[in-house]
KEGUGU-665365 format. One record per atom (N, C-alpha, C, O): residue number from 1; residue in three letters; atom name; x negated, y negated, z. Coordinates in Angstrom, 3 decimals, decimal comma. Each point is the difference from the previous one (the first is absolute). Layout:
<rs>
R   balo   margu   rose         c1         c2         c3
R    NUM     ALA     CA          X          Y          Z
...
</rs>
This chain:
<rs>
R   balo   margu   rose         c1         c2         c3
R      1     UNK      N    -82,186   -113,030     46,364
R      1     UNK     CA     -0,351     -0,522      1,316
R      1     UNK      C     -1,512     -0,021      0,130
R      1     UNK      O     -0,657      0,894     -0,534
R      2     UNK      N     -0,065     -2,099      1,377
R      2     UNK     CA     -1,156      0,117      0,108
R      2     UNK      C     -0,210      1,027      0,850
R      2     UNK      O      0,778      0,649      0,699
R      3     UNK      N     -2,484     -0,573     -0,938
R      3     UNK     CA     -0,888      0,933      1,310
R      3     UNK      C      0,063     -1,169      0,932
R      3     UNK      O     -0,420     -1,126     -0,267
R      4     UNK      N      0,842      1,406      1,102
R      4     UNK     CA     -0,501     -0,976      1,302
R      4     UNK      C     -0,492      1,118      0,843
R      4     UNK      O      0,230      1,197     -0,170
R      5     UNK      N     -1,086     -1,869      1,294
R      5     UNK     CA     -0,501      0,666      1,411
R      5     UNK      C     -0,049     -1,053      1,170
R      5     UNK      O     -0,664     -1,030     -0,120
R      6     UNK      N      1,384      1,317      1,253
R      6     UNK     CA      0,017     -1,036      0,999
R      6     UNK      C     -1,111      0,254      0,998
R      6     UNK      O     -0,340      0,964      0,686
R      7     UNK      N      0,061     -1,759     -0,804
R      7     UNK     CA     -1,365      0,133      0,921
R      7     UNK      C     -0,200     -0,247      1,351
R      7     UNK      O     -0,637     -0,990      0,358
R      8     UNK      N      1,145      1,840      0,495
R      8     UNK     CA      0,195     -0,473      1,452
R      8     UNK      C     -1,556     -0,226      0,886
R      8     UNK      O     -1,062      0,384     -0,490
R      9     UNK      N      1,116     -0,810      1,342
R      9     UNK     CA     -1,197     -0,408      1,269
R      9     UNK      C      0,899     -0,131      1,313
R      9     UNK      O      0,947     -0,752      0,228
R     10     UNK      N     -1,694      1,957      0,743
R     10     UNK     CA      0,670     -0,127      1,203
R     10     UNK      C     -1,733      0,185      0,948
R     10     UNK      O     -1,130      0,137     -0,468
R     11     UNK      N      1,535     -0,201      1,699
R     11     UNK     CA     -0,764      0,177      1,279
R     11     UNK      C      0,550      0,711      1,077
R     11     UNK      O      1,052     -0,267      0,580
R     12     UNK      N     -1,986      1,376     -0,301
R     12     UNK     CA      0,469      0,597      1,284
R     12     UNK      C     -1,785      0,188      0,854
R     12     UNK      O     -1,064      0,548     -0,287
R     13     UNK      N      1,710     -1,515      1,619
R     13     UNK     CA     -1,041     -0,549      0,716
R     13     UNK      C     -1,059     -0,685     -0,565
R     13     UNK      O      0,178     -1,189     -0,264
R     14     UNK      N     -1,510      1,831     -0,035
R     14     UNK     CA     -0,794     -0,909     -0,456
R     14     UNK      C     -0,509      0,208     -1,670
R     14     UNK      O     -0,732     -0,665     -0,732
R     15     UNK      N      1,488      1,892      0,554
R     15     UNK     CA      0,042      0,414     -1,632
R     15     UNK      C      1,071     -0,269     -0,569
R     15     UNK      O      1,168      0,056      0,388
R     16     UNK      N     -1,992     -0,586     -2,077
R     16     UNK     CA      1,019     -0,417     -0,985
R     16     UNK      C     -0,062      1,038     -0,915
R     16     UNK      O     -0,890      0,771     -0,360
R     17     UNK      N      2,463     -0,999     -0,027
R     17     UNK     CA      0,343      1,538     -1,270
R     17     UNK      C      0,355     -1,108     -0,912
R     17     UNK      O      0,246     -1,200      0,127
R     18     UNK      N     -0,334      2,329     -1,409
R     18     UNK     CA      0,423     -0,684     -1,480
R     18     UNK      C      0,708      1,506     -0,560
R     18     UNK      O     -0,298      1,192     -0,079
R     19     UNK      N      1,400     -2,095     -0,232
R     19     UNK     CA      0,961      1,421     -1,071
R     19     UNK      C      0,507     -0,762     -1,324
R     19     UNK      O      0,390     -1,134     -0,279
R     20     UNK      N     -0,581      2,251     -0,334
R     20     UNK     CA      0,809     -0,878     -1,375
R     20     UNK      C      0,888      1,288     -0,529
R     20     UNK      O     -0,359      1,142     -0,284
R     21     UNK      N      1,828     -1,851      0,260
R     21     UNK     CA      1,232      0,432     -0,223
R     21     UNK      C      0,689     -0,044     -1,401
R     21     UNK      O      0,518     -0,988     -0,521
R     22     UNK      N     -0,613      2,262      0,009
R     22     UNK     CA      1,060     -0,539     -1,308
R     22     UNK      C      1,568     -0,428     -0,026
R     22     UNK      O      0,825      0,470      0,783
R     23     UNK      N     -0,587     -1,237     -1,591
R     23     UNK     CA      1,196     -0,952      0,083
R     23     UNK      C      0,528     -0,171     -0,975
R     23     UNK      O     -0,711     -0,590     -0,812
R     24     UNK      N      1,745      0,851      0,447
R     24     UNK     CA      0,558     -0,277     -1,658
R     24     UNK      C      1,059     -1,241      0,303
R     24     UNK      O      1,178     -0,016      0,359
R     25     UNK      N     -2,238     -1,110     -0,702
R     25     UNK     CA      0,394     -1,049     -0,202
R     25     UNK      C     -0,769     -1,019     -1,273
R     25     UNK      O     -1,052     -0,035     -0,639
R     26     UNK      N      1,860     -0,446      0,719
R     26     UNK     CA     -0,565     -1,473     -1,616
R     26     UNK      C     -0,416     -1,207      0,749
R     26     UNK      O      0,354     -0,271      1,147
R     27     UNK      N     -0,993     -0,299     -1,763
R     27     UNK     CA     -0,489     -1,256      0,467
R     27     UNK      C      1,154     -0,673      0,551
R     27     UNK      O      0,170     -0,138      1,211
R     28     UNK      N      0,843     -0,398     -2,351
R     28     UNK     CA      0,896     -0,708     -0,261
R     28     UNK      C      0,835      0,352      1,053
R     28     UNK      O      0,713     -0,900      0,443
R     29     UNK      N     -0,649      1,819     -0,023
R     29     UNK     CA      0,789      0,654      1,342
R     29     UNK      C     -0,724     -0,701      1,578
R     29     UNK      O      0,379     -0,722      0,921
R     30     UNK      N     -1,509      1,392     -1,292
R     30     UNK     CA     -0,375     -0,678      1,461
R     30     UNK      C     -0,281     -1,625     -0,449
R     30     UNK      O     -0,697     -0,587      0,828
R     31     UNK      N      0,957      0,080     -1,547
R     31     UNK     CA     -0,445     -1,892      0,082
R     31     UNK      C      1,647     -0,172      0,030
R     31     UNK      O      0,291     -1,179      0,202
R     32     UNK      N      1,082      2,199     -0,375
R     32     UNK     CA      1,241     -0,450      0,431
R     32     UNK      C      0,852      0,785      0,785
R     32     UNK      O      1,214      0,112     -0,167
R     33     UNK      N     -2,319      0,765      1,572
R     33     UNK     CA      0,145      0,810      0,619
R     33     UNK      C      1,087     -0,783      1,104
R     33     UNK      O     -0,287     -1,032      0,607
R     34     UNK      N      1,745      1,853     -0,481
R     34     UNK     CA      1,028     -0,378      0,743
R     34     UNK      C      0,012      0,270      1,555
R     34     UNK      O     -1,143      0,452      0,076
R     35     UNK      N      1,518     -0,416      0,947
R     35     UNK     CA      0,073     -0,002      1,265
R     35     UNK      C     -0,077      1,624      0,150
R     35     UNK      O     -0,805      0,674      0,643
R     36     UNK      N      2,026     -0,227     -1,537
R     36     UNK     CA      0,372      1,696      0,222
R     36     UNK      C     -1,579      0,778     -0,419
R     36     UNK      O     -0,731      0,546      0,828
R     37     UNK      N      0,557     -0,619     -1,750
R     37     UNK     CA     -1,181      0,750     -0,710
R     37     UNK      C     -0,849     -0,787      0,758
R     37     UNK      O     -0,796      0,897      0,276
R     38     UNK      N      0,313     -1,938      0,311
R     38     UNK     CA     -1,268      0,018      0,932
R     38     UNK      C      0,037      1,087      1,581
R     38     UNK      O     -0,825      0,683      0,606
R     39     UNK      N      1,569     -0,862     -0,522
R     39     UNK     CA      0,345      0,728      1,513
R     39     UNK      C     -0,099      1,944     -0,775
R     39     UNK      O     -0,448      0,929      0,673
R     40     UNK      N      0,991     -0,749     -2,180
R     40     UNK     CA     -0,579      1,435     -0,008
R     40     UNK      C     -0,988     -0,001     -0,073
R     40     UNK      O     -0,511      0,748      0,834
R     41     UNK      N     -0,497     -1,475     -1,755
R     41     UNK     CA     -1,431     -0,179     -0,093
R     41     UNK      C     -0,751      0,250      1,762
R     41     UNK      O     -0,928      0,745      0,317
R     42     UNK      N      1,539     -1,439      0,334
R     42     UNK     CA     -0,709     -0,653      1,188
R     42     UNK      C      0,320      1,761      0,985
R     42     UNK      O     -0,774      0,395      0,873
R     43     UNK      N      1,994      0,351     -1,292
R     43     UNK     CA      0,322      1,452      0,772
R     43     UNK      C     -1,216      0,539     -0,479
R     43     UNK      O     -0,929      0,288      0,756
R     44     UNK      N      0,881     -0,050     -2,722
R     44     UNK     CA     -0,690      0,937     -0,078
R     44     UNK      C     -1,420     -0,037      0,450
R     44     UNK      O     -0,584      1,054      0,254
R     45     UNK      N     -0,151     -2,503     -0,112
R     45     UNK     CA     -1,358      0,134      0,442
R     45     UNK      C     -0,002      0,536      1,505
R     45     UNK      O     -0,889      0,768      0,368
R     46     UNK      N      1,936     -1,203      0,523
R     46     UNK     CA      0,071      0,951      1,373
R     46     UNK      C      0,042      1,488     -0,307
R     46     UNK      O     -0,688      0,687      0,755
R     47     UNK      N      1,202     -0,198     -1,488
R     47     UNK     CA      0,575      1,432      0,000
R     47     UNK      C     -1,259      0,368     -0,346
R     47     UNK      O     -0,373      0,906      0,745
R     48     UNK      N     -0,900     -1,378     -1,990
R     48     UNK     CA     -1,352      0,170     -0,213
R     48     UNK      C     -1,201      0,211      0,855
R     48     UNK      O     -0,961      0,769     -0,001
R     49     UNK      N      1,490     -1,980      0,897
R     49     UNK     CA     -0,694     -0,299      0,665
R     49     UNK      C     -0,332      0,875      1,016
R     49     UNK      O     -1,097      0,552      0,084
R     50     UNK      N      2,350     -0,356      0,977
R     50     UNK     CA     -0,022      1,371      0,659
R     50     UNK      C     -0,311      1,486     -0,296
R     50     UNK      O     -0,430      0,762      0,866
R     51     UNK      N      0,720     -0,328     -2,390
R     51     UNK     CA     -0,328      0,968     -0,740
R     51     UNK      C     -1,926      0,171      0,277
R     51     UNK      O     -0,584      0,924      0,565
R     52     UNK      N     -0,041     -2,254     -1,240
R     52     UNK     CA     -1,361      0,341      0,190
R     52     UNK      C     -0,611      0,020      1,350
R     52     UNK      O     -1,071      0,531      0,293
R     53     UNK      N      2,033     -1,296      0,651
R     53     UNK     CA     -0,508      0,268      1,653
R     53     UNK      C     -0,024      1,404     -0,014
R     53     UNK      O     -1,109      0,521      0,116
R     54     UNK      N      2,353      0,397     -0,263
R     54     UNK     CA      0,405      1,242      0,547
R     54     UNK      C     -1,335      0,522     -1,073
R     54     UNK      O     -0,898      0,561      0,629
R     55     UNK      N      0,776     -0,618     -1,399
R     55     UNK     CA     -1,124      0,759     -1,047
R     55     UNK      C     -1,324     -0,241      0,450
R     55     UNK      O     -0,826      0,907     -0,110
R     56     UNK      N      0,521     -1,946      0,577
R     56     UNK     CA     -1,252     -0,265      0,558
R     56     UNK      C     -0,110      0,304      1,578
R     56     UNK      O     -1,033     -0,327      0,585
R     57     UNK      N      1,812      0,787     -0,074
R     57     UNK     CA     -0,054      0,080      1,455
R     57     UNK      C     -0,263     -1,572      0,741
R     57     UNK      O     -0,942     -0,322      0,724
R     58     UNK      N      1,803     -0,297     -1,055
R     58     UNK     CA     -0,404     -1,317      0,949
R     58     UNK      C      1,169     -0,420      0,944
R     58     UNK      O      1,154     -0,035     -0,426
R     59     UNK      N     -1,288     -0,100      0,975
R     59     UNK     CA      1,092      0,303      1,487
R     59     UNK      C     -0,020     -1,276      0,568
R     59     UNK      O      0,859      0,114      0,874
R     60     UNK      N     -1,336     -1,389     -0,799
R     60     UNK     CA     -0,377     -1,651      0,807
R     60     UNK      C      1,093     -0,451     -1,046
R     60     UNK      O      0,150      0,334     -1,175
R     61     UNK      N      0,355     -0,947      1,743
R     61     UNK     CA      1,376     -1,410     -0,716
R     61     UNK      C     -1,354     -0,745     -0,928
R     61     UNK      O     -1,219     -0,131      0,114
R     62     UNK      N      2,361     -0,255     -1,117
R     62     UNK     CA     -0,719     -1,233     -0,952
R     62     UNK      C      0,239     -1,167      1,239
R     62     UNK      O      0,909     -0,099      0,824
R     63     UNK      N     -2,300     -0,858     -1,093
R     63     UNK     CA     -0,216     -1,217      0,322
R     63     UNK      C      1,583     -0,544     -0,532
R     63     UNK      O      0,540      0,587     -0,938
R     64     UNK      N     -0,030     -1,464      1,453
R     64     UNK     CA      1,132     -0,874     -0,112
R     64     UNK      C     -0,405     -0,878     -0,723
R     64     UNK      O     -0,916     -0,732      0,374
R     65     UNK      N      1,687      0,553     -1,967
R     65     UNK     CA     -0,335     -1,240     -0,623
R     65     UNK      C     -1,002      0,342     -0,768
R     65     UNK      O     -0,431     -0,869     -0,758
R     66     UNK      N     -0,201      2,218      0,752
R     66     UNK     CA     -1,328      0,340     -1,038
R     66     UNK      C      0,617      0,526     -1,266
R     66     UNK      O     -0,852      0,559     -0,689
R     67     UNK      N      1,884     -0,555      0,231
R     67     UNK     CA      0,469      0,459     -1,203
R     67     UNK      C     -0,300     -0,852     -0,931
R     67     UNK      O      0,355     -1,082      0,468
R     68     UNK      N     -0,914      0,858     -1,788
R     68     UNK     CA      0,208     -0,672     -1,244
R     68     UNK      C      0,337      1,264     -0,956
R     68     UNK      O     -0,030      1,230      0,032
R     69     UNK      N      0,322     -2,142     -0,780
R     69     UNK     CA      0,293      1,140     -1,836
R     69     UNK      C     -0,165     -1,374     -0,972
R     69     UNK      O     -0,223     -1,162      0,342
R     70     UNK      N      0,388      1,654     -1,479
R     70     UNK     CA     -0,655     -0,417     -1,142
R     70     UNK      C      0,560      0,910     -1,155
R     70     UNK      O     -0,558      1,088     -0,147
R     71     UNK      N      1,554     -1,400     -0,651
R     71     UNK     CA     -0,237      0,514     -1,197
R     71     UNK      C     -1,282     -0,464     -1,329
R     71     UNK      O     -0,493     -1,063     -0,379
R     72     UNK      N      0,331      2,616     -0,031
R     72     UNK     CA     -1,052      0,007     -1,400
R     72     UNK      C      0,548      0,441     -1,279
R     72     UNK      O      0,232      1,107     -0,488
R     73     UNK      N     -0,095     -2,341      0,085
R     73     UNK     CA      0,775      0,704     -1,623
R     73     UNK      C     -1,076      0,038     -0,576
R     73     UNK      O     -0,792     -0,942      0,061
R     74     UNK      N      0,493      2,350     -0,921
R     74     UNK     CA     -0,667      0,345     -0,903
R     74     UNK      C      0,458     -0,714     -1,448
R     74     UNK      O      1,140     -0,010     -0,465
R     75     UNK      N     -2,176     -0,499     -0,032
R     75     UNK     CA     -0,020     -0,625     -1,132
R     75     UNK      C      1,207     -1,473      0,194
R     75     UNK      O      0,761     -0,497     -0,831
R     76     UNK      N     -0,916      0,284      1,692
R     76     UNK     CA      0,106     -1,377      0,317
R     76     UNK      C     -0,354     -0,901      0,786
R     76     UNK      O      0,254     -0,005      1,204
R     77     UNK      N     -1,116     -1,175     -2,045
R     77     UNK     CA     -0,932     -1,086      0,513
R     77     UNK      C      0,603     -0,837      0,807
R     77     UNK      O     -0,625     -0,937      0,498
</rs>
C-alpha cells in the first residue's frame, strides 16, 4: 500500500488550519474511490478534524463550506 497523507484545509472565523492525515490508501483506490469508502474517508477527516479542535482548544464552528482535502501519494507523480 502506498504512503498517502490527506491534506485537509479548514477555517474557523478568520483563521485557516492545515492538517495532514495519514491514510492507507493507493492511488488506484482513490482515482476508483466508491460512494461507501468516500463517505468513510469524508467520517474520518471529521473525526480528525474535531480531535485537533479539542487538542488545540478551539471552540468557534468551522466556516461552512471551508473544508477541502487533497490526497498526497508519496512517490507518485
Amino acid at each position: 500500500m502506498s504512503k498517502t497523507v490527506i491534506i485537509v484545509f479548514f477555517k474557523v472565523g478568520d483563521d485557516e488550519y492545515k492538517i495532514s492525515l495519514p491514510y492507507n490508501m493507493s492511488f488506484r483506490q482513490w482515482d476508483n474511490i466508491n460512494e461507501a469508502d468516500y463517505n468513510i474517508l469524508v467520517d474520518y477527516i471529521g473525526e480528525q478534524i474535531n480531535l485537533y479542535k479539542k487538542a488545540h482548544k478551539i471552540i468557534d464552528p468551522i466556516e461552512p463550506d471551508s473544508i477541502e482535502f487533497a490526497p498526497h501519494f508519496y512517490g507518485v507523480d
